[in-house]
NUMAR-837234 format. One line per 2 residues: number of its first residue (from 1); for each residue x, y, z of N, C-alpha, C. Coordinates in steps of 0.1 Angstrom, whole numbers. Layout:
<pts>
NUM	X,Y,Z,X,Y,Z,X,Y,Z ~ ... .
</pts>
This chain:
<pts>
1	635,814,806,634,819,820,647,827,823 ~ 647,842,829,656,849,831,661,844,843 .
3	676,847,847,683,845,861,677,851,866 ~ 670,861,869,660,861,883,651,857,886 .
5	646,850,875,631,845,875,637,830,885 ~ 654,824,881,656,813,891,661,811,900 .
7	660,827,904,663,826,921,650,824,930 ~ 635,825,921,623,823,931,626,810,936 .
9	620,807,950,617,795,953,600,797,954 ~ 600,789,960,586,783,963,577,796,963 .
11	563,797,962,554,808,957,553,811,973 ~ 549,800,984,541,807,995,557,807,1003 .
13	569,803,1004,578,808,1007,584,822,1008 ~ 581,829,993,587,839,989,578,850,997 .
15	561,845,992,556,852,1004,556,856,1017 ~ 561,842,1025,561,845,1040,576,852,1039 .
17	583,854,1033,598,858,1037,592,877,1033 ~ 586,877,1017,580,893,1021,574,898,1034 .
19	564,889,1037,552,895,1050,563,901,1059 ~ 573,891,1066,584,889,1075,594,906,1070 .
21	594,905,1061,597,915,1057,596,931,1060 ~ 585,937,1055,575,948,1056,572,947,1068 .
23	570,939,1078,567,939,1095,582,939,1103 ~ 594,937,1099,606,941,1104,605,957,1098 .
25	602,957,1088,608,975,1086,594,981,1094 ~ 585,982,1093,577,986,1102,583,988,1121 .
27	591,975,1123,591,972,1134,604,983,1136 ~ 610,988,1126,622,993,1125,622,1004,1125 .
29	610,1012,1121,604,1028,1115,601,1028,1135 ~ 591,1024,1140,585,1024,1153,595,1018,1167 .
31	607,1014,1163,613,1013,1173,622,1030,1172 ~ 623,1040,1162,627,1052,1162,621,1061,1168 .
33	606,1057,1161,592,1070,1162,591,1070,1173 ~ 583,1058,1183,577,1055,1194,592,1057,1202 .
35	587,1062,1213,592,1062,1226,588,1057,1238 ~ 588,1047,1239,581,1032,1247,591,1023,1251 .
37	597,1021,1267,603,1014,1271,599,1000,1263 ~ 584,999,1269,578,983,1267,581,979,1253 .
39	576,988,1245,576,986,1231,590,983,1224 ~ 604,992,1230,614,988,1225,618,969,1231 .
41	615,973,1243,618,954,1242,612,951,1237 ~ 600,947,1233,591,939,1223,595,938,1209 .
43	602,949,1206,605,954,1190,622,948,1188 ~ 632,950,1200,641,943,1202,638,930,1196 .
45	636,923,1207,634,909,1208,628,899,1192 ~ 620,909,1188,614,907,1178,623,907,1166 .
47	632,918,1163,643,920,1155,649,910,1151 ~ 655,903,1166,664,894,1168,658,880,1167 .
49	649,878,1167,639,866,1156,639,872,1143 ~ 637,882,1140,638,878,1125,651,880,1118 .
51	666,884,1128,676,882,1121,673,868,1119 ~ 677,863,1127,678,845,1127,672,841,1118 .
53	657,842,1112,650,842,1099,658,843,1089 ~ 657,856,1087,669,859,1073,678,858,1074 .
55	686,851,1081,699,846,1080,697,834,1075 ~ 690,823,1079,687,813,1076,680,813,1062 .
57	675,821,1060,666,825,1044,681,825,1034 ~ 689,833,1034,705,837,1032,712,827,1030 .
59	713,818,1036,722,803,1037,717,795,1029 ~ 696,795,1028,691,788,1026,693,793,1005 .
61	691,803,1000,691,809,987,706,809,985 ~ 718,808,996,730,809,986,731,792,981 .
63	723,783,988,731,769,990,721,767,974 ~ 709,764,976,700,765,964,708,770,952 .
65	706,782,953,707,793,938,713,786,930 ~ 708,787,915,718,782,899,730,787,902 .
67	732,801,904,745,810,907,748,813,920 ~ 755,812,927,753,817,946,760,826,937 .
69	775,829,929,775,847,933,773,853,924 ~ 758,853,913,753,863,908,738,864,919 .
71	734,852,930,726,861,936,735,868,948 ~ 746,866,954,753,876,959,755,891,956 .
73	761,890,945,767,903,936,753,907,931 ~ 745,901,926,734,911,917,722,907,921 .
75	720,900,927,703,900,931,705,899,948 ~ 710,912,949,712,917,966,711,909,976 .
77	721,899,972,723,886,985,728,895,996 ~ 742,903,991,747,911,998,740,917,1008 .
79	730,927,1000,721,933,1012,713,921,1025 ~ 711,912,1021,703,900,1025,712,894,1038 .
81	727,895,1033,737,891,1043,740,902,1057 ~ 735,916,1051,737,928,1064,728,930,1068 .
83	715,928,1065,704,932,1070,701,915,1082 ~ 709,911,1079,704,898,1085,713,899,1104 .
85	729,907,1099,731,908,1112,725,916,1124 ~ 731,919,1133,724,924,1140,730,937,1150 .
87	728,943,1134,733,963,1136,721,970,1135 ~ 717,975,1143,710,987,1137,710,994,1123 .
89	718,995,1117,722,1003,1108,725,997,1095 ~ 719,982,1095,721,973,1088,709,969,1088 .
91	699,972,1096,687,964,1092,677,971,1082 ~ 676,984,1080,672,992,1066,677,985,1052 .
93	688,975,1051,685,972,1040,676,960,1041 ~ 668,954,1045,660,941,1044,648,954,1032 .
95	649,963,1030,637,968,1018,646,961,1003 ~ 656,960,1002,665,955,993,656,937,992 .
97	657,930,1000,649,917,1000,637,919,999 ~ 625,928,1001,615,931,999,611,936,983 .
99	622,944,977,620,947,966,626,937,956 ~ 634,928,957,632,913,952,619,900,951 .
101	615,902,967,608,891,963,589,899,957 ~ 591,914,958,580,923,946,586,916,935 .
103	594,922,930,598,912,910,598,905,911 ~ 601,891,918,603,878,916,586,875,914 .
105	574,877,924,558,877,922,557,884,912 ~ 560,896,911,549,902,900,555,894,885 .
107	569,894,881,573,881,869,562,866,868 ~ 558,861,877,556,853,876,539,853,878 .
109	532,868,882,518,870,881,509,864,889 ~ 500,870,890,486,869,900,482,854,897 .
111	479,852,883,476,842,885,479,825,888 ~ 490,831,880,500,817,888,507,817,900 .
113	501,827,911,505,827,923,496,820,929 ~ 482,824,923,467,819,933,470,803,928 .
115	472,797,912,472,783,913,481,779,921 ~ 490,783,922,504,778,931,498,776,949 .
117	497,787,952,490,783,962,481,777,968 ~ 473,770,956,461,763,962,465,747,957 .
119	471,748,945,481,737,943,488,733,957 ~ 497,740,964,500,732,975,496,739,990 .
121	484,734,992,476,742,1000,481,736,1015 ~ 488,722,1019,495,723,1025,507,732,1034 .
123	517,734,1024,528,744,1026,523,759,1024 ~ 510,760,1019,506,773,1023,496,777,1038 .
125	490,768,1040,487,768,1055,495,770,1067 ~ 508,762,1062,519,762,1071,526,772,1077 .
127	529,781,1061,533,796,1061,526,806,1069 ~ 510,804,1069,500,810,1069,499,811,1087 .
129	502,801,1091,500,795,1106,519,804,1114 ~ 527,803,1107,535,804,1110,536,820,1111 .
131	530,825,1104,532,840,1105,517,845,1112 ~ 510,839,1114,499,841,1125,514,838,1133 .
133	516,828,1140,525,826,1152,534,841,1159 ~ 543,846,1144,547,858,1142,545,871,1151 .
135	530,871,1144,521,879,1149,519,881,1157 ~ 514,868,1164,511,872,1177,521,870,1191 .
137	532,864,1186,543,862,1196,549,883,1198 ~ 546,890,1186,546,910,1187,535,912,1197 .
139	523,910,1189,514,916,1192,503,912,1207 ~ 504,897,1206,499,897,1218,511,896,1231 .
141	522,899,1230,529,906,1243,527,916,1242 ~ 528,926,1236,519,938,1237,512,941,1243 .
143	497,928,1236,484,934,1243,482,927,1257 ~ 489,916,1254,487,910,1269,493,922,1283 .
145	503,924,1281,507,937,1289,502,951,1292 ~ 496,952,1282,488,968,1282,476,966,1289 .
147	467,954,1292,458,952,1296,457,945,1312 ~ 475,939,1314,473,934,1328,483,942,1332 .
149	491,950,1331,502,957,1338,498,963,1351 ~ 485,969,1350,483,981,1356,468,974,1361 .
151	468,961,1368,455,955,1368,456,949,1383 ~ 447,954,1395,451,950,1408,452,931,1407 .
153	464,930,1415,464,914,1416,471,906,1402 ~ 477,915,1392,482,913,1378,501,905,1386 .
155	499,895,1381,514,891,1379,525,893,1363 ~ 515,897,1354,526,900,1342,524,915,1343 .
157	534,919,1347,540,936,1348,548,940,1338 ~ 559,929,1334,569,934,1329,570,927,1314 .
159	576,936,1306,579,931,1291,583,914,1290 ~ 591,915,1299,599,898,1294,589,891,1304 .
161	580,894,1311,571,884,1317,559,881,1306 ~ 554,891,1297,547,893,1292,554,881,1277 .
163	564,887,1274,570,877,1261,570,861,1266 ~ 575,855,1275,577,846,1285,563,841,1285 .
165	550,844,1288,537,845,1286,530,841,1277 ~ 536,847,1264,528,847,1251,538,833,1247 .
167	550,829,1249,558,822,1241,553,807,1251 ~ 551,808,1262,545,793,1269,532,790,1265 .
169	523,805,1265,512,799,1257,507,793,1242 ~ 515,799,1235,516,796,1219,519,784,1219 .
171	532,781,1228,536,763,1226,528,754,1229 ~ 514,756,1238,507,749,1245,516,744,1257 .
173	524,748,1263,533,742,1274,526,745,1285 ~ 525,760,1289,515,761,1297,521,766,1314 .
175	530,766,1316,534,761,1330,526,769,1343 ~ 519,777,1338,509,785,1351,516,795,1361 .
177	529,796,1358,536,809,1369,529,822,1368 ~ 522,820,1352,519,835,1349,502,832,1343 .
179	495,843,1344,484,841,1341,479,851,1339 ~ 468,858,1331,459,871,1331,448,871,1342 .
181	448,879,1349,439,881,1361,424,893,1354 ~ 428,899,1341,417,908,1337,408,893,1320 .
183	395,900,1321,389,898,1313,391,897,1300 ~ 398,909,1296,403,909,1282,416,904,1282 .
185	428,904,1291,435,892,1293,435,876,1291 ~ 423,874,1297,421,859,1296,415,860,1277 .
187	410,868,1278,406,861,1259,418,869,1249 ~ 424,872,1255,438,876,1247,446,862,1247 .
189	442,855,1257,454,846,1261,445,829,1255 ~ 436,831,1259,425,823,1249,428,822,1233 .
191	428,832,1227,432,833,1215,445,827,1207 ~ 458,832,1223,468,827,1218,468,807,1221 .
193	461,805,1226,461,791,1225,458,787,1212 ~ 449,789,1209,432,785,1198,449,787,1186 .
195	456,795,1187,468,794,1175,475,787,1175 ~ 482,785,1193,492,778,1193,487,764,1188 .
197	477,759,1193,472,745,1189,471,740,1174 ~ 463,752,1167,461,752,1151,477,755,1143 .
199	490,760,1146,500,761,1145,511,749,1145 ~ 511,738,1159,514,727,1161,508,716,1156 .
201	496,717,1153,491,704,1149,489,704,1133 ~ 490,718,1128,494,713,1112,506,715,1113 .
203	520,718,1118,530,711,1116,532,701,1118 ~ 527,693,1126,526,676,1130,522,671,1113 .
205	509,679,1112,504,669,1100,513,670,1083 ~ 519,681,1084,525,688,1077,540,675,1075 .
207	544,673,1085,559,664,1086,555,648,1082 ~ 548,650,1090,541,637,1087,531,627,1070 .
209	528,640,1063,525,640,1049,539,642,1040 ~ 549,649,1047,564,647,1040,568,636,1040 .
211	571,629,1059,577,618,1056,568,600,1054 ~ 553,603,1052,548,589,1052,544,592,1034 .
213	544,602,1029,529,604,1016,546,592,1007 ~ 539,588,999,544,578,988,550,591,973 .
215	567,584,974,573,592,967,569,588,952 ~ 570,597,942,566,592,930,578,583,923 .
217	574,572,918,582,568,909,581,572,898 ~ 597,570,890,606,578,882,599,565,868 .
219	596,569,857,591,558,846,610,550,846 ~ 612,535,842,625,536,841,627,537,828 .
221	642,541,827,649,542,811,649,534,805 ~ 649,533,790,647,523,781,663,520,778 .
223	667,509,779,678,510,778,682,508,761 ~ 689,515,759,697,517,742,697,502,739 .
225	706,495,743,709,479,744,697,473,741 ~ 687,476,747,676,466,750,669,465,735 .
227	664,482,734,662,484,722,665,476,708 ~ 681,481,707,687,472,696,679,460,695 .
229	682,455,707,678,435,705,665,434,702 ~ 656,445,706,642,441,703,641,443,683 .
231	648,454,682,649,456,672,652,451,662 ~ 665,441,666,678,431,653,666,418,657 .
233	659,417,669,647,400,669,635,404,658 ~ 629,417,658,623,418,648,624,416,634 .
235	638,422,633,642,422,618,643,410,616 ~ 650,400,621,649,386,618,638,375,619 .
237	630,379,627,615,374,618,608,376,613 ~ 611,387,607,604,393,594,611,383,582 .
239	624,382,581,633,375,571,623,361,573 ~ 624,357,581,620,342,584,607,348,574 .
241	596,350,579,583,350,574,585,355,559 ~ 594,362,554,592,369,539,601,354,533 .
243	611,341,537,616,329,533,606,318,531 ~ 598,321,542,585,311,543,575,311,528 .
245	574,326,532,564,329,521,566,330,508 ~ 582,331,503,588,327,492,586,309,491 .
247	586,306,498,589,290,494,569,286,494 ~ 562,293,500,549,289,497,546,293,481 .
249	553,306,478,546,306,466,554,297,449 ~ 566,287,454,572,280,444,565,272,443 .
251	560,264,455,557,257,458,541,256,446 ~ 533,271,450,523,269,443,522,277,428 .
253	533,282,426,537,279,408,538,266,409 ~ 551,257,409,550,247,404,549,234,416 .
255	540,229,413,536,217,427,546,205,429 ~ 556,204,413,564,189,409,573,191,419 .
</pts>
């Protein structure tokens, strides 16, 4: 196994930290291109969740790693650590973390990605639900806004009402200050429930299979010691039985 091959962790980890990945640099290319009040808050805000991600990804791979500083120094921790603050001009390198966890999958191949993942089809749901959450904590503030902003009787007008919106409803919290007044509002907002719920309740089930499922036990060691004695009691009943059976056969040479 090469030192990069043991900086992978987990198969559907490595994935959700790529996806997270390619959707910050996207989010990075379009907060330049687009010229969109709304959109830059959205794409803000957004950033600044996924510094926090890869920071915590960063802490989480230096504490891990065989080596913390050959993944520093050579498997672009470095870039991992600037792309994680929160500079502008530092978030272009997160393609440096993108183009690690490309080699780290393709070394280890298609196919033993698909067994891996269905192997622990738990922690890949998890991932799966979590970057649905992702998704729609961008995308439906977005849409939730583009569809009620400009809608007579609309109380979400504004970006952070609309974020504020999407984030009460994803939790199931719910609190009702804000609501969609249009049609495709309400099933925009529909939607984000039907996640938030499927999101929360396999992390419930999810913690709950960590901390009740039955840990495996370890076979125990044979102890050296023990061995011997079974060993030196053998040998001596063997003596016994090969003494025995000398004395049965004098006996039946001569009977006097």
């Amino acid at each position: 196994m090469t030192k990069e091959r043991s900086e992978l962790k987990s198969i559907g980890y490595e994935i959700f930290i790529g996806i997270l990945s390619i959707l910050s640099i996207i989010n990075l290319v379009l907060l330049y291109v687009v010229q969109d009040k709304s959109l830059d808050t959205v794409l803000t805000v957004m950033n600044a969740v996924f510094s926090v991600i890869f920071l915590a990804d960063f802490m989480y791979r230096v504490v891990t790693a065989p080596s913390p500083g050959a993944y520093v120094f050579k498997h672009f921790g470095w870039a991992d650590l600037l792309a994680s603050m929160p500079f502008e001009q530092f978030k272009i390198l997160r393609i440096f973390r993108l183009i690690r966890v490309y080699r780290l999958l393709r070394d280890v191949g298609i196919g033993t990605i698909g067994r891996a993942l269905s192997k622990d089809r738990a922690g890949s749901s998890l991932y799966i639900l979590l970057l649905m959450g992702v998704f729609v904590l961008e995308f439906g503030s977005l849409s939730i806004l583009r569809v009620e902003q400009g809608a007579p009787g609309a109380n979400i007008t504004t970006t952070s009402g609309a974020i504020w919106y999407t984030i009460v409803t994803i939790s199931t919290v719910g609190y009702g200050d804000q609501y969609p007044v249009t049609d495709a509002g309400r099933t925009i907002g529909a939607g984000i429930i039907v996640i938030g719920v499927g999101i929360f309740g396999t992390f419930t089930g999810y913690l709950a299979n960590f901390f009740l499922s039955p840990k495996k036990k370890e076979p125990e060691p044979v102890e050296s010691a023990d061995t011997s004695a079974t060993v030196e009691g053998l040998r001596l009943r063997l003596e016994e039985s090969e003494a025995k059976l000398t004395e049965i056969r004098k006996l039946l040479v001569d009977p006097s």
